[in-house]
FITORZA-467332 format. One record per atom (N, C-alpha, C): residue in three letters; x, y, z. Coordinates in steps of 0.1 Angstrom, whole numbers, padded with zeros to 4 digits, always signed. Example, Ala and Ser with C-alpha at 12.3 -4.5 7.8 and 13.67 -1.06 7.14 Angstrom:
% residues 2
ALA+0132-0057+0078 ALA+0123-0045+0078 ALA+0132-0033+0078 SER+0128-0022+0071 SER+0137-0011+0071 SER+0129+0000+0079 
***
This chain:
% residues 279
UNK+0008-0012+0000 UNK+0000+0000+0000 UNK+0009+0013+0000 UNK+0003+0022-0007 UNK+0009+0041-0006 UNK+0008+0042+0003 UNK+0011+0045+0015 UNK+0006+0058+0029 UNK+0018+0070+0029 UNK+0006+0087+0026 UNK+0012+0095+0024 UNK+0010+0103+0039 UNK+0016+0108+0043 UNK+0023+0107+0064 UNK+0023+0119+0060 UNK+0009+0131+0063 UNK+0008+0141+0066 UNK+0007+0150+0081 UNK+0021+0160+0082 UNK+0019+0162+0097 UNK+0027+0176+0097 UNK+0026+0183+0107 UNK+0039+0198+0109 UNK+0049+0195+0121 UNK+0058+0194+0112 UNK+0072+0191+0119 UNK+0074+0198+0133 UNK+0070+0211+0139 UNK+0068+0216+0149 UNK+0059+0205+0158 UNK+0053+0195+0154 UNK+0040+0193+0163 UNK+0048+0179+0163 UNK+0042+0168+0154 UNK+0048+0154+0152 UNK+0057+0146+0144 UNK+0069+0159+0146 UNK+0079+0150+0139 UNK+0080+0137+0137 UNK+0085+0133+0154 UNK+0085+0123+0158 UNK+0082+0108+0157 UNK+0069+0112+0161 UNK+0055+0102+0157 UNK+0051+0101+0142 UNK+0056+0111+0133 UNK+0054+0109+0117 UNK+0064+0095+0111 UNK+0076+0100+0117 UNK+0088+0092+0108 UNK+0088+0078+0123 UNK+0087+0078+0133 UNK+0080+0061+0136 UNK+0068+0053+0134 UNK+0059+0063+0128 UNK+0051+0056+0122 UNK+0054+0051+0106 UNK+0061+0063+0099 UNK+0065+0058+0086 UNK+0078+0046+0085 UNK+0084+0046+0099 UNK+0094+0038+0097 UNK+0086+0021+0103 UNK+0076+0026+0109 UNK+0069+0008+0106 UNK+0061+0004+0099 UNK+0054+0019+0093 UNK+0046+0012+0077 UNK+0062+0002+0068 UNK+0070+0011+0067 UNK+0085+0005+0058 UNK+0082-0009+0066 UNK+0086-0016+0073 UNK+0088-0022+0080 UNK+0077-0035+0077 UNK+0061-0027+0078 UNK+0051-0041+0075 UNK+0051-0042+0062 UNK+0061-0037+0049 UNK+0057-0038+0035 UNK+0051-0027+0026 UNK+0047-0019+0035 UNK+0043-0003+0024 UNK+0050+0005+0023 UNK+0046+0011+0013 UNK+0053+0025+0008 UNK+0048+0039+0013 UNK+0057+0040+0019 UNK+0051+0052+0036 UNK+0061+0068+0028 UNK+0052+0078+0026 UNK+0057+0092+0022 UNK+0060+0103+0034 UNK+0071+0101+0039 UNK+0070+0107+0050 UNK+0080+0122+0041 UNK+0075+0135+0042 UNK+0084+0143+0037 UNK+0098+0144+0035 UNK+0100+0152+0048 UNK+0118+0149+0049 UNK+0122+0137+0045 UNK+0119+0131+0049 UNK+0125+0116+0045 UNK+0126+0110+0028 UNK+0114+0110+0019 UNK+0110+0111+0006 UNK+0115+0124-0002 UNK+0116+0135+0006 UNK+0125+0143-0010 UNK+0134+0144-0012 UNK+0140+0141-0021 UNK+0155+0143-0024 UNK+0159+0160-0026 UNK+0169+0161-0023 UNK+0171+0175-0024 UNK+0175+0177-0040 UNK+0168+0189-0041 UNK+0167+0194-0055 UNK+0151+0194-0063 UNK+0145+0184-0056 UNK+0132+0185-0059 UNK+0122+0189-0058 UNK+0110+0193-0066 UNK+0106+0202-0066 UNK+0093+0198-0055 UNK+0095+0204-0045 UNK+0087+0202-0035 UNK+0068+0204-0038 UNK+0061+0210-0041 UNK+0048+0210-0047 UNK+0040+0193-0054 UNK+0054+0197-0064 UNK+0053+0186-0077 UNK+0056+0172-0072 UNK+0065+0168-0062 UNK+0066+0156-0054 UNK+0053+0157-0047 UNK+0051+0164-0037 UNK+0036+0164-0032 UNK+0027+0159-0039 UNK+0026+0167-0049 UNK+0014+0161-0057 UNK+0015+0149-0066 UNK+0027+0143-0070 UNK+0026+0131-0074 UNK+0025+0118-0065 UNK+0031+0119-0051 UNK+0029+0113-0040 UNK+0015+0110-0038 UNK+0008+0121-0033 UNK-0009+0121-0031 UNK-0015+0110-0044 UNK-0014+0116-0056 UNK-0022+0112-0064 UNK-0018+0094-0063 UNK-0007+0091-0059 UNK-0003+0075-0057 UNK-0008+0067-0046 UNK-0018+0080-0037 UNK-0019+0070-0022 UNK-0029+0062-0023 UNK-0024+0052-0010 UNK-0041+0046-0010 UNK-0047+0050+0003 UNK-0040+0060+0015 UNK-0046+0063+0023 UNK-0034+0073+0029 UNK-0040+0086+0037 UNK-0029+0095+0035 UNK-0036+0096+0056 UNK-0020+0095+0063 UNK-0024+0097+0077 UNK-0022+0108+0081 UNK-0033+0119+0087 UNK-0028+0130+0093 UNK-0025+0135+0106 UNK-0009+0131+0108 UNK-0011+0135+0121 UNK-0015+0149+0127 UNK-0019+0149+0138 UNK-0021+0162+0145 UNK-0020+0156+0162 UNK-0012+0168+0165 UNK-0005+0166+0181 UNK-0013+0177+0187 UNK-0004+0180+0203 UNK-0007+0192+0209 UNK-0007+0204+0207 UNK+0005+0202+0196 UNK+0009+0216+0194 UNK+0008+0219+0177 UNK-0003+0211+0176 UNK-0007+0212+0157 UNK-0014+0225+0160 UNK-0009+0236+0150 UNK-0011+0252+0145 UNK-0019+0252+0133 UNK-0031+0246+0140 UNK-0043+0249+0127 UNK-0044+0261+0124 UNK-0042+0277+0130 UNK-0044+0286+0118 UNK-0035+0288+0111 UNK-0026+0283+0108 UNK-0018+0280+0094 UNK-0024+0274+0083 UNK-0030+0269+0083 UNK-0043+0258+0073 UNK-0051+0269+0065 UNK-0052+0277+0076 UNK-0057+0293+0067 UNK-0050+0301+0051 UNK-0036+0297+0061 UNK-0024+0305+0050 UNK-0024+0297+0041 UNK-0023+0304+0028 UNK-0024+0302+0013 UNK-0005+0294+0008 UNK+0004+0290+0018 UNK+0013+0288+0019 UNK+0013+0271+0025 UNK+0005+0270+0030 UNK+0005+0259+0039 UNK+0006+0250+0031 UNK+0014+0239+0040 UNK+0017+0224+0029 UNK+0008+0215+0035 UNK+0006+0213+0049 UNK-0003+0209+0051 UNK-0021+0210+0049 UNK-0026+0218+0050 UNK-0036+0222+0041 UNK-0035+0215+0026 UNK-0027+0222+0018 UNK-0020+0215+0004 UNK-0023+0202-0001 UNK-0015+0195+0009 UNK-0021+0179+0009 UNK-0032+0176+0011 UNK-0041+0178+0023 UNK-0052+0174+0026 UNK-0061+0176+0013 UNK-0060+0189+0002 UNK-0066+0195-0005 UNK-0064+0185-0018 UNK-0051+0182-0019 UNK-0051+0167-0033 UNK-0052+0157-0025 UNK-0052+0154-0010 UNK-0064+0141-0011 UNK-0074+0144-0014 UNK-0087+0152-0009 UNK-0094+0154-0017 UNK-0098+0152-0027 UNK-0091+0158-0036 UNK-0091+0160-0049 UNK-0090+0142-0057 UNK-0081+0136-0054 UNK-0079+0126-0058 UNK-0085+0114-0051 UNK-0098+0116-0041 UNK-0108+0106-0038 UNK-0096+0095-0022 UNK-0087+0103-0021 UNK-0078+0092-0010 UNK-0082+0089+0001 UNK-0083+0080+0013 UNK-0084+0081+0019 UNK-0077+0084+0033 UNK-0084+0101+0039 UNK-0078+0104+0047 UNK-0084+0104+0063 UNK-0071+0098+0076 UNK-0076+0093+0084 UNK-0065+0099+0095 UNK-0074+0112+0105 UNK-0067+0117+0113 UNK-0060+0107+0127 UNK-0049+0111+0125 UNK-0039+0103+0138 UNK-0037+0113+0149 UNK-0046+0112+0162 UNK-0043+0120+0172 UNK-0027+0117+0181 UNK-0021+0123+0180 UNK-0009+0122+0189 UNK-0009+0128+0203 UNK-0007+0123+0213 UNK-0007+0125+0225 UNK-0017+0135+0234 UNK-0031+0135+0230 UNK-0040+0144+0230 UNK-0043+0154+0218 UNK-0038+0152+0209 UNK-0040+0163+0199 UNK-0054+0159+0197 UNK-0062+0176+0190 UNK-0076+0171+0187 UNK-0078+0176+0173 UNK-0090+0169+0168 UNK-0095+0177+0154 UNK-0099+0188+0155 UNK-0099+0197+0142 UNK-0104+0212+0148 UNK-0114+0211+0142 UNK-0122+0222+0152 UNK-0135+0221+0150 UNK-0133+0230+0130 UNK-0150+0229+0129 UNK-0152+0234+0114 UNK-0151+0252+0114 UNK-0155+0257+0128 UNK-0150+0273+0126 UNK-0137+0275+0124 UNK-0128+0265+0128 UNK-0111+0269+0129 UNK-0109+0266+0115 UNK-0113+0260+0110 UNK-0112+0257+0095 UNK-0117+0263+0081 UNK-0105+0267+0069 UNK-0110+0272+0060 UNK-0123+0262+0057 UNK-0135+0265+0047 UNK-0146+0260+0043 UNK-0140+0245+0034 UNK-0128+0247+0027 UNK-0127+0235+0017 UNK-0123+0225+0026 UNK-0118+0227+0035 UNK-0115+0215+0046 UNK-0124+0212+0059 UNK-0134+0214+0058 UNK-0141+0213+0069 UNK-0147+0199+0069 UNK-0145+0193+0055 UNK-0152+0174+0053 UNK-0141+0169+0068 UNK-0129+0174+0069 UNK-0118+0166+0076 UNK-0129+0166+0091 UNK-0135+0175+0095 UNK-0140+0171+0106 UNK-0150+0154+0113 UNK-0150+0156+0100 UNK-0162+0142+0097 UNK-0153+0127+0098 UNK-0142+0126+0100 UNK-0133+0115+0096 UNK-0132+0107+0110 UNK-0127+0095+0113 UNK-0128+0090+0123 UNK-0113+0091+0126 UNK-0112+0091+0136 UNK-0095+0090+0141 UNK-0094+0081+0150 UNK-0075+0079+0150 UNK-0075+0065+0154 UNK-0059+0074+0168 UNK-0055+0066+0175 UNK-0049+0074+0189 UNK-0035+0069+0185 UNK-0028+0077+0192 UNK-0013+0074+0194 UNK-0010+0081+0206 UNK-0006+0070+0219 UNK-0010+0076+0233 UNK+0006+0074+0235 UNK+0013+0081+0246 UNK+0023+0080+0252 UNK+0025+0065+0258 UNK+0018+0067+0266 UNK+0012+0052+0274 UNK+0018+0039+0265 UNK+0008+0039+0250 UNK+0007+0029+0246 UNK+0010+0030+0233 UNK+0022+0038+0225 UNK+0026+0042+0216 UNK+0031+0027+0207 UNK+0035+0019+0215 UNK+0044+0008+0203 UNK+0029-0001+0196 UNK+0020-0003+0210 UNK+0007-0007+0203 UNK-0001-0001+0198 UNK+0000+0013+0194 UNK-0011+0018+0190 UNK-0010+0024+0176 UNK+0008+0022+0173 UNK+0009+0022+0160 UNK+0007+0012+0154 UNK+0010-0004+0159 UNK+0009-0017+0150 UNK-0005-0018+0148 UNK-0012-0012+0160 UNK-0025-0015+0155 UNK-0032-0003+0140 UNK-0027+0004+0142 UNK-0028+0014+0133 UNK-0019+0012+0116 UNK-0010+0004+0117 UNK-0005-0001+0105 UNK-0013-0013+0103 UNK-0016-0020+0109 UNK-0028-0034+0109 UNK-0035-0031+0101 UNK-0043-0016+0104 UNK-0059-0012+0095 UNK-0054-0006+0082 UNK-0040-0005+0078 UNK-0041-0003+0070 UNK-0048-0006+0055 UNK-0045-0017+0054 UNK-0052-0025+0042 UNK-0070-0023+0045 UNK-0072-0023+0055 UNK-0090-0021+0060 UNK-0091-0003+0055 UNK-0084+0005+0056 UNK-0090+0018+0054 UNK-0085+0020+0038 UNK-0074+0014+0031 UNK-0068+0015+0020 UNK-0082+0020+0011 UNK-0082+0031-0003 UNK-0089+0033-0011 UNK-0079+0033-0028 UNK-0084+0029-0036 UNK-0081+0033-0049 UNK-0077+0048-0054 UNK-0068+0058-0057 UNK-0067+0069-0054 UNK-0074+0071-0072 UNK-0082+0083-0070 UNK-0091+0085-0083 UNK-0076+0095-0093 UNK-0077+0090-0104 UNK-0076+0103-0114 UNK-0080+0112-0118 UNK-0079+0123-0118 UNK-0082+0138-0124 UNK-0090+0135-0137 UNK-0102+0136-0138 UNK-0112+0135-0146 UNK-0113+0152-0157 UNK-0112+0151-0168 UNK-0112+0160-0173 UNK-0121+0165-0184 UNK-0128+0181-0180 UNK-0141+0181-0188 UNK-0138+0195-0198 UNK-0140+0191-0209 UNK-0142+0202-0217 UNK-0153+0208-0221 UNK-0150+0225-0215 UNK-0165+0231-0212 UNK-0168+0240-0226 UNK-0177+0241-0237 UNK-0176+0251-0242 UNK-0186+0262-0245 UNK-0183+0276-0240 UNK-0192+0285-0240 UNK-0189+0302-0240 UNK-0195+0305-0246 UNK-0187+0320-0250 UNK-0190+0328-0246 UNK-0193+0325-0235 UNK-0191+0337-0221 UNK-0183+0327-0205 UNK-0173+0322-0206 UNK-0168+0308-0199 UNK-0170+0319-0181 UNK-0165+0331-0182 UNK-0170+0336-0165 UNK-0180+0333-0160 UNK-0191+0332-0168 UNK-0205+0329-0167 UNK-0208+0319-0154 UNK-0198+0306-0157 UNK-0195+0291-0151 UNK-0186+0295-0143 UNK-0185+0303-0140 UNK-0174+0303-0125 UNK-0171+0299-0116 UNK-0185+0299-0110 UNK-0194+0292-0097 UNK-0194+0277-0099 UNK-0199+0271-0109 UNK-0201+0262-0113 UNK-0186+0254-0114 UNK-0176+0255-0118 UNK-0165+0254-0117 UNK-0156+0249-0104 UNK-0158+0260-0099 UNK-0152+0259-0086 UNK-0160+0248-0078 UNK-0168+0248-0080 UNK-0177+0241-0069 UNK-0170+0224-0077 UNK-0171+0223-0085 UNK-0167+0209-0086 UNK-0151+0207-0092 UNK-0146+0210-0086 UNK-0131+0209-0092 UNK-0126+0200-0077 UNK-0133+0204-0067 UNK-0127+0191-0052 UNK-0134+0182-0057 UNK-0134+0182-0063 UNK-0141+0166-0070 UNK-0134+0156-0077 UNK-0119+0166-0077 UNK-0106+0155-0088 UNK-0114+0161-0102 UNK-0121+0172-0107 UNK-0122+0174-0121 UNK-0112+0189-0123 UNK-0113+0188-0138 UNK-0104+0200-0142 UNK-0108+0201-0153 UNK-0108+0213-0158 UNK-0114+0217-0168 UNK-0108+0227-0180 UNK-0108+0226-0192 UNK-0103+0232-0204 UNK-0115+0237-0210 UNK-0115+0251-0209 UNK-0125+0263-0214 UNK-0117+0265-0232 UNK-0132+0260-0239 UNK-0131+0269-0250 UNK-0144+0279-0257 UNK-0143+0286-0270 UNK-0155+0289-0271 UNK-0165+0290-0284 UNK-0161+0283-0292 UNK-0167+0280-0299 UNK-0163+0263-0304 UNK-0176+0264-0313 UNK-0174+0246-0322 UNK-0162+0244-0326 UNK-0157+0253-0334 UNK-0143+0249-0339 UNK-0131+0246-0331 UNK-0133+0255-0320 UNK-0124+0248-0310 UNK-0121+0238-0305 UNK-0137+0235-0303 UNK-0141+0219-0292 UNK-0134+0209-0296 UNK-0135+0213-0312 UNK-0135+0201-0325 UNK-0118+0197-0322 UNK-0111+0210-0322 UNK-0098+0210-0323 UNK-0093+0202-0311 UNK-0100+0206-0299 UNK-0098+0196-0290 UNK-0097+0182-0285 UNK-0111+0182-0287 UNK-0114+0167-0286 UNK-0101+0159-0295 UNK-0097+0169-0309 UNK-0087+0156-0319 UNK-0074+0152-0318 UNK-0074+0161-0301 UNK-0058+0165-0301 UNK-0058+0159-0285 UNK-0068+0161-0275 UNK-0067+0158-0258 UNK-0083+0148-0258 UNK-0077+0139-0249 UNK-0088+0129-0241 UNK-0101+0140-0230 UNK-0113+0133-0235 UNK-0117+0141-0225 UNK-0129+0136-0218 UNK-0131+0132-0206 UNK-0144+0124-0197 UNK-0158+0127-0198 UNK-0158+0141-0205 UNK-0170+0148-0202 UNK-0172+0159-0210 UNK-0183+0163-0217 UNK-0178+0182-0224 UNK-0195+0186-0221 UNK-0195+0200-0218 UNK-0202+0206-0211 UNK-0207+0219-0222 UNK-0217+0219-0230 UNK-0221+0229-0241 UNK-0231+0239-0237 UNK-0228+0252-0239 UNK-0241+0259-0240 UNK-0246+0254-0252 UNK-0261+0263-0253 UNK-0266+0261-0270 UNK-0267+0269-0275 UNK-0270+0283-0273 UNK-0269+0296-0286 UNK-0256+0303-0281 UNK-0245+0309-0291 UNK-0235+0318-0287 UNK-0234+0329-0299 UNK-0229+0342-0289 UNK-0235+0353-0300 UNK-0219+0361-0299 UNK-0213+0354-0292 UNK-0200+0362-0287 UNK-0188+0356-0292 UNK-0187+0345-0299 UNK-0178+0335-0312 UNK-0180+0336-0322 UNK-0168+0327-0328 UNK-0170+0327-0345 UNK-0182+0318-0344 UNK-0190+0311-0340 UNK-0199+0302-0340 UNK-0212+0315-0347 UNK-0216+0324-0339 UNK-0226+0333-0336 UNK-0239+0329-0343 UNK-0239+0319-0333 UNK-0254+0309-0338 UNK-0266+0308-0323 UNK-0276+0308-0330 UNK-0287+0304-0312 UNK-0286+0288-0312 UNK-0279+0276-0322 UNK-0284+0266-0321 UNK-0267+0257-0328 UNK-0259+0267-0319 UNK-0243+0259-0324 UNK-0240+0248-0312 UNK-0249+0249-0301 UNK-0246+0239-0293 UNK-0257+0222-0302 UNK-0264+0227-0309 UNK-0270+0218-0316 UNK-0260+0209-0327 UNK-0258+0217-0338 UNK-0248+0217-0346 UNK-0236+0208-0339 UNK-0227+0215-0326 UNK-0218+0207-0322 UNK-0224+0192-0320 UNK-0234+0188-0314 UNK-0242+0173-0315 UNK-0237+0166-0323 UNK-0245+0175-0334 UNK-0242+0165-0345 UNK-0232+0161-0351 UNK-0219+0168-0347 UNK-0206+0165-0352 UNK-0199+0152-0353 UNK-0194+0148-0359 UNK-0184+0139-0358 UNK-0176+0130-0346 UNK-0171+0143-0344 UNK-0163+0140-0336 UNK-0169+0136-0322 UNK-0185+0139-0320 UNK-0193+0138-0307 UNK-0201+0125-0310 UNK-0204+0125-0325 UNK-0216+0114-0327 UNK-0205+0098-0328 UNK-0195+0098-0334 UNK-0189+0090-0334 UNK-0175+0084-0325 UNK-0183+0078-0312 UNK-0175+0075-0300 UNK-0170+0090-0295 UNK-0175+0101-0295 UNK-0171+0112-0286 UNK-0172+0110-0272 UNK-0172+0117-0260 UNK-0173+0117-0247 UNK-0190+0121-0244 UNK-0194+0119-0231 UNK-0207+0120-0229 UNK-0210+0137-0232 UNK-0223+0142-0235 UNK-0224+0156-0234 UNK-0235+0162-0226 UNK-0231+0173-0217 UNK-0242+0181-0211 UNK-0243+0192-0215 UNK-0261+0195-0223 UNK-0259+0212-0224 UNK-0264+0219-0212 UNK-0263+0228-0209 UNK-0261+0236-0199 UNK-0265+0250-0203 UNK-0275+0255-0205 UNK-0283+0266-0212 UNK-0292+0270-0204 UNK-0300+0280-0211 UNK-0316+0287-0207 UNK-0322+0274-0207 UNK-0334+0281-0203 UNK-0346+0275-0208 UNK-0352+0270-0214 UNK-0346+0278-0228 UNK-0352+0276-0241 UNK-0346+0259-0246 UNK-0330+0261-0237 UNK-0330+0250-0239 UNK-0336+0236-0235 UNK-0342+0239-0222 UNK-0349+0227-0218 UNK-0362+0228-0224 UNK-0371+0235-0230 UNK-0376+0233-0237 UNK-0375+0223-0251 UNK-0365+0229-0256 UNK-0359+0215-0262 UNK-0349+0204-0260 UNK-0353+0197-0250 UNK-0348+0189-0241 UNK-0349+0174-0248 UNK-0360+0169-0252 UNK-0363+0158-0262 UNK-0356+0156-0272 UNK-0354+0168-0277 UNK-0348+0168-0295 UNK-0334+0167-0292 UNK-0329+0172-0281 UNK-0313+0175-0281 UNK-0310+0162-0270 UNK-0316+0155-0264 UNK-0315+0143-0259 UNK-0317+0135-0271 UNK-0326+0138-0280 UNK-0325+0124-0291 UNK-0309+0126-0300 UNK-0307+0137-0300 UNK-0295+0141-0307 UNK-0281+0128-0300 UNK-0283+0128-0289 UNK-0268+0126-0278 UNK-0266+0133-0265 UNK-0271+0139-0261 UNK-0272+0143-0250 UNK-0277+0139-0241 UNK-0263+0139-0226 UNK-0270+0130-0220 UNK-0277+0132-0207 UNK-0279+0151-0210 UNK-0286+0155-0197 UNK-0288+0171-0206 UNK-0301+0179-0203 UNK-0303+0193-0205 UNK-0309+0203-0192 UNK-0298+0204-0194 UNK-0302+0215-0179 UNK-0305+0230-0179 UNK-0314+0237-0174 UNK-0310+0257-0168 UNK-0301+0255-0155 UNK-0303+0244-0141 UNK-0304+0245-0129 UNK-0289+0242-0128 UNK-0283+0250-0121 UNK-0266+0246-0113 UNK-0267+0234-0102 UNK-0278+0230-0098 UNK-0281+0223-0088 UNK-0278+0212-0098 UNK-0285+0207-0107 UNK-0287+0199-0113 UNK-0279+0191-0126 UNK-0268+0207-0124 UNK-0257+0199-0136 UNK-0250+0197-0126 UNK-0242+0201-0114 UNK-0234+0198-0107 UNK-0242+0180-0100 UNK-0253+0178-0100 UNK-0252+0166-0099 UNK-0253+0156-0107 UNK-0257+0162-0122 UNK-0251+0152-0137 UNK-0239+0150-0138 UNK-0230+0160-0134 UNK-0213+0157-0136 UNK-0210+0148-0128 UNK-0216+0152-0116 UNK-0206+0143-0106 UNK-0211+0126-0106 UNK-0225+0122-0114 UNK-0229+0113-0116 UNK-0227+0105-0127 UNK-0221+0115-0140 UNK-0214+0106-0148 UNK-0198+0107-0148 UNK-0195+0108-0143 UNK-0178+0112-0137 UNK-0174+0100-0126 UNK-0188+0094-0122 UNK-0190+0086-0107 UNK-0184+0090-0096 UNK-0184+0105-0093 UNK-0182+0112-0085 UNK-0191+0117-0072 UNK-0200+0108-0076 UNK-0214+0112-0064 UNK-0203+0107-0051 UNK-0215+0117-0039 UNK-0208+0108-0024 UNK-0217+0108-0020 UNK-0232+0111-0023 UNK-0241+0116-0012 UNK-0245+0118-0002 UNK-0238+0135-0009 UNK-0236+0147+0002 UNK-0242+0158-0009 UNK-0247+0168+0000 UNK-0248+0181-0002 UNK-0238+0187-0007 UNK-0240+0194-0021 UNK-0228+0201-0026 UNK-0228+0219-0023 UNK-0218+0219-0014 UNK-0220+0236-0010 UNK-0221+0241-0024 UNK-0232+0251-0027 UNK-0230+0263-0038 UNK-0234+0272-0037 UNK-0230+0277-0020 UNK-0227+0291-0019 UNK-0215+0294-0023 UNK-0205+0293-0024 UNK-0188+0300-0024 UNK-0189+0302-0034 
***
């Protein structure tokens, strides 16, 4: 198994690299920082190839874990927790010697799921057993770490989707904005893509059509083995919701509510939960 050994060297040095040194020990591949970077590397980019490999990332937190750091736009810790996330890993807080979870006001909003996680002890008392027991579960908590699912959105006003965007990108998606048909086309022939996301009338492209999200349908490159498609329009588009589902489409929406849960449902990204879309 990956286990990526998230902690602040101020708090649980310690307890990070003897736990990492008996994950090594039962047969896993344990990311303990200091220890895994080689100098010269690019610290971010290790991070994030590490995460995306885990199959369960441990967070310690001690007595003297400085959750408002987690705030700061610098934080590494934050950082990680944010590509587990992202990458579906499973993450499982390790209290060290009293350390506690912070509550969800001490926490930025994108991390506040960590409250919800069960944690497992690491007591002074009972330190040699409470790690074996805690490498034991490893394989019981292990998850498959998801890939970055990628959706090509196209629409010729893309700020429009802002909101929309953001809200599902902790979901392991990412997204390439174009804005017209000729682009999409260019795309699709050149990058892989899980999902593409169409208005239907654009008046602000070389397209400058009410019915170029139709047109794109019918294309080639969409009718023959293309990626699934959502349009994502007015009204008018659901109005014509029959005709452009008979086309290929495999959802017609107005509602933000309701494309953010067609994405995340054909993406197999559901968790069933409530998707904040206030921020």
């Amino acid at each position: 198994m990956e286990v990526f050994v998230s902690y602040q060297r101020a708090d649980t040095l310690f307890a990070a690299h003897a736990v990492g040194f008996a994950l090594s020990g039962a047969g896993h591949n344990a990311f303990v920082d200091t220890g895994s970077i080689s100098g010269g590397d690019l610290y971010p980019q290790e991070i994030r190839n590490a995460v995306s490999r885990a199959n369960v990332m441990l967070s310690m937190i001690g007595p003297s874990f400085d959750v408002a750091r987690l705030k700061e736009a610098t934080c590494v810790v934050a950082y990680e927790w944010r590509r587990a996330r992202f990458h579906g890993v499973a993450v499982v807080p390790v209290l060290v010697d009293g350390g506690r979870i912070p509550s969800d006001a001490d926490l930025p909003a994108e991390l506040r799921w960590f409250t919800k996680r069960d944690a497992y002890f690491l007591r002074r008392e009972s330190f040699s057993d409470d790690v074996s027991a805690l490498v034991d579960a490893i394989p019981v908590l292990a998850t498959i770490p998801r890939r970055a699912a990628r959706v090509l959105w196209v629409d010729d006003l893309p700020a429009n989707n802002e909101i929309e965007r953001k809200t599902l990108r902790p979901h392991g998606i990412v997204f390439d904005n174009v804005v017209s048909t000729s682009e999409a086309v260019d795309q699709l022939a050149n990058e892989s893509y899980d999902l593409v996301i169409t208005d239907l009338g654009r008046a602000h492209s070389s397209d400058s059509s009410q019915t170029a999200g139709v047109s794109f349908l019918k294309h080639p490159s969409i009718v023959h083995g293309g990626p699934p498609v959502i349009v994502y329009a007015s009204q008018w588009a659901v109005r014509r919701k029959g005709e452009l589902i008979g086309l290929g489409a495999s959802e017609v929406t107005a509602n933000r509510r309701q494309l953010i849960d067609s994405v995340l449902a054909i993406l197999g990204r559901a968790e069933g939960q409530q998707v904040d879309l206030s921020r």
